[in-house]
C-alpha positions in Angstrom: 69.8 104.7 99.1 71.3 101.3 99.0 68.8 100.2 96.8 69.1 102.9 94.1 72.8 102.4 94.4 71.8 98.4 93.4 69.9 99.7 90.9 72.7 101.9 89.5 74.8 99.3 89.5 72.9 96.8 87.7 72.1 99.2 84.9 76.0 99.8 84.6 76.5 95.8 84.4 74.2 95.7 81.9 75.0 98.5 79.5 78.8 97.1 80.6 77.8 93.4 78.8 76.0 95.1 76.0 79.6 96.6 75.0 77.9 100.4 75.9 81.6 101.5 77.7 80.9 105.2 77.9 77.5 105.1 79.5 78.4 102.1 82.0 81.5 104.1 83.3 79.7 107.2 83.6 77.2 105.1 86.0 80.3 103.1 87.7 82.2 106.5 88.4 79.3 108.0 89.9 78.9 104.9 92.4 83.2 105.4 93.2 82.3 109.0 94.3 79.8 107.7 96.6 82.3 105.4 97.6 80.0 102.7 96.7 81.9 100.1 94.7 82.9 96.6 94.3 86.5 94.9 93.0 84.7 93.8 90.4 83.1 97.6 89.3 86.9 98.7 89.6 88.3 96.1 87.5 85.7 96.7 84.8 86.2 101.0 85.2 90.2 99.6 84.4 89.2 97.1 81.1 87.4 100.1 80.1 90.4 103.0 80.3 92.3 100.5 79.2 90.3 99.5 75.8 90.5 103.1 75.3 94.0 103.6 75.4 94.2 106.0 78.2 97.1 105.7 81.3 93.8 105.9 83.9 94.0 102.6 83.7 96.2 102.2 86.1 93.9 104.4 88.5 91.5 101.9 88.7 93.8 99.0 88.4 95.7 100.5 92.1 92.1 100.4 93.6 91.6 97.1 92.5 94.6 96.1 94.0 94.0 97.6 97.1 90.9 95.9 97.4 91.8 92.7 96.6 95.6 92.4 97.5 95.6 90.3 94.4 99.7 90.2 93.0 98.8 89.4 89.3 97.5 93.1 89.3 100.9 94.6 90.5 102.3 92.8 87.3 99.7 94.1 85.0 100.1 97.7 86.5 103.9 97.2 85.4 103.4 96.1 82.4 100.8 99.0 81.5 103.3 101.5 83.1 106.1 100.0 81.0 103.9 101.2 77.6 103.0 104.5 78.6 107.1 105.1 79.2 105.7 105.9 83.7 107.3 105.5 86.7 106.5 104.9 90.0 105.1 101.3 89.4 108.2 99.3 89.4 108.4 96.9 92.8 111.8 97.2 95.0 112.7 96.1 98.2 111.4 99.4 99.6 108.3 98.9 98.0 107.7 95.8 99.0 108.4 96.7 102.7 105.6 99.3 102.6 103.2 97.0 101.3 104.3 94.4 104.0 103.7 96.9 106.8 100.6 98.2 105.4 99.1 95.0 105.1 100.6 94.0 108.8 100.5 97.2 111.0 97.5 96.1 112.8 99.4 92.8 113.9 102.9 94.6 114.4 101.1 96.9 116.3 99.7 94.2 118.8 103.3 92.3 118.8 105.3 95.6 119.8 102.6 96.4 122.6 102.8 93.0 123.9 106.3 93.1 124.7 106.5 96.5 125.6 103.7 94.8 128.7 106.1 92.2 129.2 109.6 94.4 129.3 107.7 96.7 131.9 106.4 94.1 133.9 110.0 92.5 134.0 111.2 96.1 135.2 108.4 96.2 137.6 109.6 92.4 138.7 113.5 93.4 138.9 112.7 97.0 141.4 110.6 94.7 143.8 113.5 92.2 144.0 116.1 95.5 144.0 117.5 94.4 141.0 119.6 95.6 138.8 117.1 98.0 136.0 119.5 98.9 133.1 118.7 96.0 130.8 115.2 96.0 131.3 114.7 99.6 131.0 117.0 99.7 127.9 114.8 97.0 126.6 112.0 99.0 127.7 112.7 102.3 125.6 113.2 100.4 122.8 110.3 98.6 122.4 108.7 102.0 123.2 110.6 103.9 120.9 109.7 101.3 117.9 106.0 101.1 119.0 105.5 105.3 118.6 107.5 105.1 115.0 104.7 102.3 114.1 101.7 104.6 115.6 103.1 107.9 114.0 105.5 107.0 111.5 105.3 103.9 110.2 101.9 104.3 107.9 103.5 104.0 104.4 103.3 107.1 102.6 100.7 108.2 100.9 101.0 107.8 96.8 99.0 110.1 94.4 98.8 109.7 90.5 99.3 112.6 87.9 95.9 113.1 86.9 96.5 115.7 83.9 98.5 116.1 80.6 101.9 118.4 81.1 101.9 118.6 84.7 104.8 121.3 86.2 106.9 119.7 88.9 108.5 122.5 90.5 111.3 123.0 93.0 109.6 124.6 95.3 105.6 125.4 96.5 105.8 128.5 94.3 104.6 128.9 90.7 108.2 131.5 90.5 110.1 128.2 91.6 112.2 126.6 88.8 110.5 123.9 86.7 112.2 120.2 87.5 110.5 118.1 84.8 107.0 118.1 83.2 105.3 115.1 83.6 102.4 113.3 81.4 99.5 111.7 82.7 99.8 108.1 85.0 103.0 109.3 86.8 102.7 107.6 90.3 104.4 109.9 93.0 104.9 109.6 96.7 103.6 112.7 98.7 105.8 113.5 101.8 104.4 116.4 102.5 102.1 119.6 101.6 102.2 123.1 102.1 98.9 125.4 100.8 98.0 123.9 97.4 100.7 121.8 96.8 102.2 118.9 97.6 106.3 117.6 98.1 106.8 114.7 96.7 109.3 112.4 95.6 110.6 112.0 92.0 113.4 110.5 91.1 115.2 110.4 94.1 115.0 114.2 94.4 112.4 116.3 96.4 109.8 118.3 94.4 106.6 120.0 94.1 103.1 119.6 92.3 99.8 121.4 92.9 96.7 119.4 94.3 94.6 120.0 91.8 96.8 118.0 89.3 96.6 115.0 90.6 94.6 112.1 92.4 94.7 110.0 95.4 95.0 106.2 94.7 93.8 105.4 98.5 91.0 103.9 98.6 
């Protein structure tokens, strides 16, 4: 299998260089939905969407990014974004924050476990010597409390991408609910929550709802 994916993928880079778009990203999207690619396969699926005018660009360009961690890409995203009039793509503090704790949890993980060790062994230490317990135990909790929010809680949240053409955001996970805006292709939303076939997410501020089927996941 690995050696028909090679093989795939070399007749992709070839047809890529002889300027034959169309066939190479038929042959590259295949290999993606195998979840058998490369940075450099993504980057080449986002020249391509891009060439050809279409918001998907950024699809591939948010998977390259993910892959890489390369910050040039986050300002070519915007810039991209900024043409096709979407949102979701501009950096803020918030943003920024998620991408740090993403990129970190494994580490802040380890940290927060550490000293939770070394709070309860200093509670252990102070009830041996009949000490007073209320600042280590206070300490204690705490450090316990802000280890389960990183375990449970503190996984960014997931982000999906508005994969069709006049897309109904509704205000609720009803097709009766009332229409809240009707969005184009590219739109980058973050999912909250999901209930049947659709999913809450967040746009503009304001709580809403889109159906599954409309959209894509831009997790690797």
């Amino acid at each position: 299998m690995r050696g028909q994916n090679n093989a795939i993928l070399q007749k992709a880079d070839s047809l890529f260089s002889a300027k034959q778009y169309t066939q190479s990203f038929r042959l590259y999207d295949s290999l993606l939905r195998d979840q058998k690619y490369s940075p450099a396969m993504l980057l080449k699926m986002a020249y391509i969407k891009e060439g050809l005018d279409q918001p998907s660009a950024l699809y591939y360009l948010s998977l390259y990014q993910q892959a890489t961690d390369d910050e040039q890409t986050l300002v070519k995203m915007e810039e991209l974004a900024d043409k096709y009039h979407l949102e979701g793509y501009k950096p803020n503090a918030q943003t920024q924050l998620n991408a740090w704790i993403s990129k970190n949890l494994d580490s802040i993980k380890w940290v927060i476990a550490t000293v939770l060790f070394f709070f309860f062994a200093w509670l252990v230490f102070q009830k041996k010597r009949n000490k007073e317990l209320a600042v280590p135990a206070f300490f204690l909790v705490i450090t316990a409390i802000a280890l389960a929010w990183f375990i449970n809680l503190g996984e960014p949240k997931p982000q999906i991408m508005v994969a069709k053409s006049r897309v109904y955001l509704m205000s609720g996970p009803s097709a009766g609910a009332s229409v809240v805006d009707i969005l184009e292709e590219g739109h980058r939303l973050k999912v909250s929550g999901e209930k049947d076939v659709w999913l809450r997410v967040t746009w503009r501020e304001k709580e809403a709802f889109i159906k599954k089927s409309n959209t894509i996941s831009t997790a690797l």
